[in-house]
N, C-alpha and C positions, 0 to 999 in steps of 0.2 A: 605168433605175432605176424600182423602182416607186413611183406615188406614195403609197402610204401606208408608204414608209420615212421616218422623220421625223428617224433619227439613223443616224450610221454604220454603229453595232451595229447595227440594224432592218434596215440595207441588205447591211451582209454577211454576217446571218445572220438571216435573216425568219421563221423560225419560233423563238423559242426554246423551249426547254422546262427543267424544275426544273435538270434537270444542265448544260446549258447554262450557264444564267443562274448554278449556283451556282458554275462554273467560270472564268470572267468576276469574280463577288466575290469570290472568293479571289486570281485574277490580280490585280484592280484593287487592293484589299488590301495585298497584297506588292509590287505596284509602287508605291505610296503609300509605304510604309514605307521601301523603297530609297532613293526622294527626297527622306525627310523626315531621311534619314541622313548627305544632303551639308547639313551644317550650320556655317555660321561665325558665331561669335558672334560679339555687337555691342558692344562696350565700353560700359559703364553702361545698358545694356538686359537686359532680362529674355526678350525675344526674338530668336534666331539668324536669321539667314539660311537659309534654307530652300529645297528642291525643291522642296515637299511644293502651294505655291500652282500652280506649274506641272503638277504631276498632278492637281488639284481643275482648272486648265482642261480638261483634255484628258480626265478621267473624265466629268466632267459633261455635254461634248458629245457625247464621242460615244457614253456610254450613257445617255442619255439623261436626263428628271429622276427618275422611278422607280427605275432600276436605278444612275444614277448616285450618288441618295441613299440608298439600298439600301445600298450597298459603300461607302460614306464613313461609314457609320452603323455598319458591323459594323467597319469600321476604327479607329473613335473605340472602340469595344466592346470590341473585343481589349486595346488602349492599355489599355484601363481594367481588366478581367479580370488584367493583366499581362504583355502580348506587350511585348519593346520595339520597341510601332513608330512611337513619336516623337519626335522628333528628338532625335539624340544616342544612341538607343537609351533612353531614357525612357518611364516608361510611369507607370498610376497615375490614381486619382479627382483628384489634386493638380494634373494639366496640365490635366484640365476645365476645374477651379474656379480657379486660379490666374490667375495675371497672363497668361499664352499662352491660356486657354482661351478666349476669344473670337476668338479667330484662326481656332481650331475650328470653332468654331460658324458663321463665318460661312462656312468653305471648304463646312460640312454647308448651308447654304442656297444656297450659291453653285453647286452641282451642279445643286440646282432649279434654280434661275435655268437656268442655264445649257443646262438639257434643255430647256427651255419655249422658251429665243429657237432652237435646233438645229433644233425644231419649222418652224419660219419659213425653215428653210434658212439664215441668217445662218452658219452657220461652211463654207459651200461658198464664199464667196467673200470675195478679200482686203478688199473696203473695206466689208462689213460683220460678217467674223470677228475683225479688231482692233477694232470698236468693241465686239462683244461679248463679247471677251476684256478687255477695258478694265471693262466692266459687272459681270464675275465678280471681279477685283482692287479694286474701287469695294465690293461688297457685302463682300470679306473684310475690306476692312482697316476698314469704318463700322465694324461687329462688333467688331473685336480692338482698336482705338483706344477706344470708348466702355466696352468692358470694360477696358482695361489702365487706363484713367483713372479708372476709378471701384475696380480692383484696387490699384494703388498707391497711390491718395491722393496725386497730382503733379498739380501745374499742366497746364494743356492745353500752354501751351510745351514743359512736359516731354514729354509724350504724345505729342504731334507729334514733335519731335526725337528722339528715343530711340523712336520704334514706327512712323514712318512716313517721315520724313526717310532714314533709313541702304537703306532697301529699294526704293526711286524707280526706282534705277538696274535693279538687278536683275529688279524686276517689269517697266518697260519692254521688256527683255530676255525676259521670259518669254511678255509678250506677245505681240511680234514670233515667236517661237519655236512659240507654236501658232496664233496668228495668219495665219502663215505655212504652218505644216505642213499645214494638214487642210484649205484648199482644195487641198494640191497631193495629197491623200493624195484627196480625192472628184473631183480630174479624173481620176485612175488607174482610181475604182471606176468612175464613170460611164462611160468608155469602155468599160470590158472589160461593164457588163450594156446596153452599145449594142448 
C-alpha cells in the first residue's frame, strides 16, 4: 500500500479524476438512500430507526473527509431538491429544519470526522476502527439530540428517551458492523498491493 493512501478510496483507486470521483457520489448517494429506506419507526419519536447512520460510517471512512462530505452534502441536496432519499422515502426543506434534521447534520459532519481519524489509519484495525466508529455515532446523535430538544420543546428526559435511548441497541450493532468489516476489507487490499 502506498503511503500516501489515507483512505480506502485513495488505496483502491489513487488516481481519481472528475468522473471517477462523480461516480463514487452518485453511488454513495443511492447507497445512502437504500439504507435510509430500512426504517422502523419509534413509538412517540419523531425519529425511525434507520440504515442511513450505518452508511454515514462506512461513507465517511472510506471516502474519505472531502469526498465523504462531498456525497453526504449532494445527498442532503437531492432530499431537499425532492429525491425521496430519506427515510421512508421522504424528502423536503422540512427533514432539514425539523425535528430529524439534526441527525443530518450531524451524519454531514460525522463523514469529516470520520475521514480525518481514516487519515491516521484507525479504521484498518479492530481496536481502533470501533473506537472510531463509536466517535462517528457520539458526533451524530450530540447533533440530532440537541436539535430534536431544542425542535420539540421536550424535556431532556424526553429527548434522551425517545431520540437516543430506542437506538442504543442498534447503533452498537452498526458499529460492530463496520467496525468489523473494513479492517477485514484493508487486510484483503493490503495483501493483494503486497
Amino acid at each position: 500500500m502506498s503511503l500516501t493512501a489515507t483512505s480506502l478510496r485513495t488505496s483502491l483507486i489513487p488516481r481519481s479524476t472528475a468522473l471517477s470521483n462523480a461516480v463514487l457520489v452518485v453511488s454513495g448517494v443511492l447507497g445512502l438512500a437504500a439504507l435510509a429506506q430500512i426504517a422502523i419507526p419509534v413509538p412517540g419519536s419523531p425519529v425511525p430507526v434507520t440504515g442511513q447512520t450505518l452508511g454515514v460510517l462506512i461513507l465517511g471512512t472510506t471516502y474519505g473527509s472531502t469526498l465523504g462530505f462531498t456525497t453526504f452534502a449532494v445527498y442532503i441536496l437531492a432530499g431537499i431538491a425532492g429525491a425521496p432519499v430519506f427515510a421512508d422515502g421522504h424528502h423536503g426543506l422540512e427533514r432539514l429544519v425539523g425535528a430529524t434534521g439534526g441527525y443530518l447534520v450531524g451524519m454531514l459532519i460525522a463523514t469529516i470526522i470520520l475521514g480525518q481519524l481514516a487519515r491516521f489509519r484507525l479504521d484498518q484495525k479492530f481496536l481502533t476502527a470501533l473506537p472510531s466508529m463509536l466517535i462517528g455515532i457520539i458526533t451524530i446523535f450530540s447533533f440530532g439530540l440537541v436539535w430534536l430538544h431544542q425542535s420539540m420543546g421536550k424535556s431532556w428526559e424526553w429527548t434522551i428517551k425517545n431520540g437516543l435511548t430506542p437506538f442504543i441497541v442498534g447503533e452498537v450493532l452498526k458499529i460492530a458492523i463496520a467496525g468489523t468489516s473494513l479492517p477485514k476489507v484493508w487486510q484483503i487490499v493490503n495483501r493483494k498491493n503486497s
